[in-house]
C-alpha positions as YAML, in Angstrom:
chain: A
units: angstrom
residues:
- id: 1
  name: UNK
  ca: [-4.11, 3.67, -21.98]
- id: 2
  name: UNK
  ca: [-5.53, 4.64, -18.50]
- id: 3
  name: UNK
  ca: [-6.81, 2.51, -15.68]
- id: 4
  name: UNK
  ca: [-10.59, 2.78, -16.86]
- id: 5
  name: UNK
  ca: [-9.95, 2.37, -20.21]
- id: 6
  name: UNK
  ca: [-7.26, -0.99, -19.18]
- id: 7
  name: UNK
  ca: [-10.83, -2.59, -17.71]
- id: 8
  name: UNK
  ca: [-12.97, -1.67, -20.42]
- id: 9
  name: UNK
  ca: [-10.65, -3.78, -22.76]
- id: 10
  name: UNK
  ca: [-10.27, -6.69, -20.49]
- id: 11
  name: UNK
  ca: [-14.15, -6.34, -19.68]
- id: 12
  name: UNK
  ca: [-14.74, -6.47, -23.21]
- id: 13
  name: UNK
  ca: [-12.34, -9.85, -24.21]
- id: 14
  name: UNK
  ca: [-13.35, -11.37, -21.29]
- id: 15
  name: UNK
  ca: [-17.45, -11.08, -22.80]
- id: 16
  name: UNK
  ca: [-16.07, -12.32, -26.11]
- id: 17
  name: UNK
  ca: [-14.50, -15.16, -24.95]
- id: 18
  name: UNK
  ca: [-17.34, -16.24, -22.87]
- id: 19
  name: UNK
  ca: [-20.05, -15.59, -25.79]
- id: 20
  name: UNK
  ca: [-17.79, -17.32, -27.98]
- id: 21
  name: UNK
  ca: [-17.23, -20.51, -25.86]
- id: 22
  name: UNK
  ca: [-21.62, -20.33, -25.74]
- id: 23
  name: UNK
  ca: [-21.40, -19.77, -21.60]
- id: 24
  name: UNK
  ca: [-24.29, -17.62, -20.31]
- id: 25
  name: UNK
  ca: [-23.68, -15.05, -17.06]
- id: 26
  name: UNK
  ca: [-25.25, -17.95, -15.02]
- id: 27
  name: UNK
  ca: [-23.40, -20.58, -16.41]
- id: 28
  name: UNK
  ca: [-20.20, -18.74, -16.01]
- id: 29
  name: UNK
  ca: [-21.42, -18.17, -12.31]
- id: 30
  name: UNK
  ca: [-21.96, -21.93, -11.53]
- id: 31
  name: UNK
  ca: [-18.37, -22.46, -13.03]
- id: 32
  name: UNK
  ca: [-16.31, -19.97, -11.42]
- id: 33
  name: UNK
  ca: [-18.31, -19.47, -8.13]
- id: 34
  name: UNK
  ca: [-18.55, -15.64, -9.07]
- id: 35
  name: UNK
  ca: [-21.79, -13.93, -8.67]
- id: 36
  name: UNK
  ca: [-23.57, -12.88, -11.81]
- id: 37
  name: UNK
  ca: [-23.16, -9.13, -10.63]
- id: 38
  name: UNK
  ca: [-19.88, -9.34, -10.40]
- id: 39
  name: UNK
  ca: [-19.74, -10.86, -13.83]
- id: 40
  name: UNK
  ca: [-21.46, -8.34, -15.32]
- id: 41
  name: UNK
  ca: [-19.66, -5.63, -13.12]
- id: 42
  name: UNK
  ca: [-16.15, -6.93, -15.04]
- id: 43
  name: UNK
  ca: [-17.72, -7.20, -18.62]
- id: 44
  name: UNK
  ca: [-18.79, -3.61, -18.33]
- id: 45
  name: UNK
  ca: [-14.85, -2.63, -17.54]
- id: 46
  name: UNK
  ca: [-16.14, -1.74, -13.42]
- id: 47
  name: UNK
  ca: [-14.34, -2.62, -10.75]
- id: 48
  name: UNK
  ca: [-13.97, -6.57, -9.31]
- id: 49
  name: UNK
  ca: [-12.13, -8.17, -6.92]
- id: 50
  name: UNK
  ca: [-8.74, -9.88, -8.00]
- id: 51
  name: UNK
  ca: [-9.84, -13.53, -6.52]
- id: 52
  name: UNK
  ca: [-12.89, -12.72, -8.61]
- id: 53
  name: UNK
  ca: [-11.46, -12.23, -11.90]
- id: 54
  name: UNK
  ca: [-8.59, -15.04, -11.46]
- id: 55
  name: UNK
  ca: [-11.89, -17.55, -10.84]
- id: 56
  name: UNK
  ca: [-13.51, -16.38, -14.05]
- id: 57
  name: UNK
  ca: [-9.99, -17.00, -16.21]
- id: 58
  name: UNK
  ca: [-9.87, -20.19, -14.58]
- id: 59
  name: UNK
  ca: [-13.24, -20.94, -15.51]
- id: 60
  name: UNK
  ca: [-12.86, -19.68, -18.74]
- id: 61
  name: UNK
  ca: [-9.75, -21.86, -19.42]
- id: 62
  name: UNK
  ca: [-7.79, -18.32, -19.76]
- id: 63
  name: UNK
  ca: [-5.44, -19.22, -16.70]
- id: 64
  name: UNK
  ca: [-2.35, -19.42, -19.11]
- id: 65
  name: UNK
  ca: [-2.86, -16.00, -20.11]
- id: 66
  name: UNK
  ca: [-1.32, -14.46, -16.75]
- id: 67
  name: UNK
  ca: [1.85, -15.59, -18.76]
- id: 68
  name: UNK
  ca: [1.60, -13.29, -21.02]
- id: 69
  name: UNK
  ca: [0.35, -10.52, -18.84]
- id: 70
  name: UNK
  ca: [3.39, -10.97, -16.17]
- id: 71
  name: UNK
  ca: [5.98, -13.33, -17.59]
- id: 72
  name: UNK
  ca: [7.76, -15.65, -15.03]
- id: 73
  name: UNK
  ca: [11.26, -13.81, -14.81]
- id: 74
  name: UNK
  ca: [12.69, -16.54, -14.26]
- id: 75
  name: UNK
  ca: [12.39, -18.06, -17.66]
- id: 76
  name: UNK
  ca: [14.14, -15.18, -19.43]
- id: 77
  name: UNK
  ca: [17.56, -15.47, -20.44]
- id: 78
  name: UNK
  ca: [19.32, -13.03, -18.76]
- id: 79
  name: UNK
  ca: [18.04, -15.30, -15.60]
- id: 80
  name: UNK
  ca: [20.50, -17.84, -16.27]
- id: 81
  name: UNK
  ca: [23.24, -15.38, -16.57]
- id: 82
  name: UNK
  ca: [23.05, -13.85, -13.51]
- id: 83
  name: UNK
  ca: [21.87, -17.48, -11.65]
- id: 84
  name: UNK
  ca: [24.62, -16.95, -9.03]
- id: 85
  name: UNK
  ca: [22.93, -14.05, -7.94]
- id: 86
  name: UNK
  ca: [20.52, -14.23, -5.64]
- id: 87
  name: UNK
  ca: [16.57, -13.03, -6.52]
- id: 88
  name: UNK
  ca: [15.78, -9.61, -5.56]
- id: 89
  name: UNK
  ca: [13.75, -9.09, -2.52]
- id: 90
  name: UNK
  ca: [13.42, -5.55, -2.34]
- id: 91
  name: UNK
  ca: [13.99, -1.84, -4.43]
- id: 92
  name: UNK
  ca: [15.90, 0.76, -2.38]
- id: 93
  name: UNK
  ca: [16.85, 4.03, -3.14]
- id: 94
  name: UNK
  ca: [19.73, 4.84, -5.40]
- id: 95
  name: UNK
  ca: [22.35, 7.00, -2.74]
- id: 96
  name: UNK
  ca: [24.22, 9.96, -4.65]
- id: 97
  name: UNK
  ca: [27.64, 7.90, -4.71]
- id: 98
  name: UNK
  ca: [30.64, 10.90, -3.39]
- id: 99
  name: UNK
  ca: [27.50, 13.85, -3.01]
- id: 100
  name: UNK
  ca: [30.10, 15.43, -0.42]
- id: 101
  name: UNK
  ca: [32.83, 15.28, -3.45]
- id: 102
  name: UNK
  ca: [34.02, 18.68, -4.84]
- id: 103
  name: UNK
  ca: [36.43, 20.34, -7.00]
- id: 104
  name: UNK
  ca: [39.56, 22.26, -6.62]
- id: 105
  name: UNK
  ca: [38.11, 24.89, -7.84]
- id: 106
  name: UNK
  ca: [34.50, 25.13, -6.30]
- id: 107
  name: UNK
  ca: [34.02, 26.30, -2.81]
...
């Protein structure tokens, strides 16, 4: 699944939810404090603005969802085996361990 297509699903479950639930556009507007362009602009899969869409899931009671779409990693269990460890801050570049190593044989 592609970016586009990644929108057009949540687009679409986000419009189900909210028909569902009986909320119009406007309604939905006056909850969340998100225009009813931008509303509409989501529901068709287009483009929003994350503070946007978070507003909308709150309004939508959907908040608890983000759980499921990035889990705390904190709460798994390899978590509390490595708890002496401290959280990782940053990804760097794997170094070629011994690059300058060669055989007996190779010149």
């Amino acid at each position: 699944m592609n970016g586009l297509e990644c929108q057009k699903l949540i687009g679409d479950r986000i419009k189900q939810y909210r028909v569902n639930a009986g909320i119009s556009q406007k309604d939905l507007e006056e909850m969340s404090g998100v225009s009813v362009r931008s509303i509409s602009r989501l529901e068709q899969g287009a483009s929003i603005q994350l503070e946007s869409f978070i507003k909308i899931l709150y309004a939508l009671n959907l908040e608890n969802n983000i759980d499921l779409l990035i889990p705390d990693q904190t709460k798994r269990p390899s978590f509390y085996l490595k708890k002496s460890e401290k959280p990782r801050q940053r990804v760097r570049k794997r170094e070629n361990a011994n690059s300058s190593f060669k055989w007996g044989d190779e010149e």
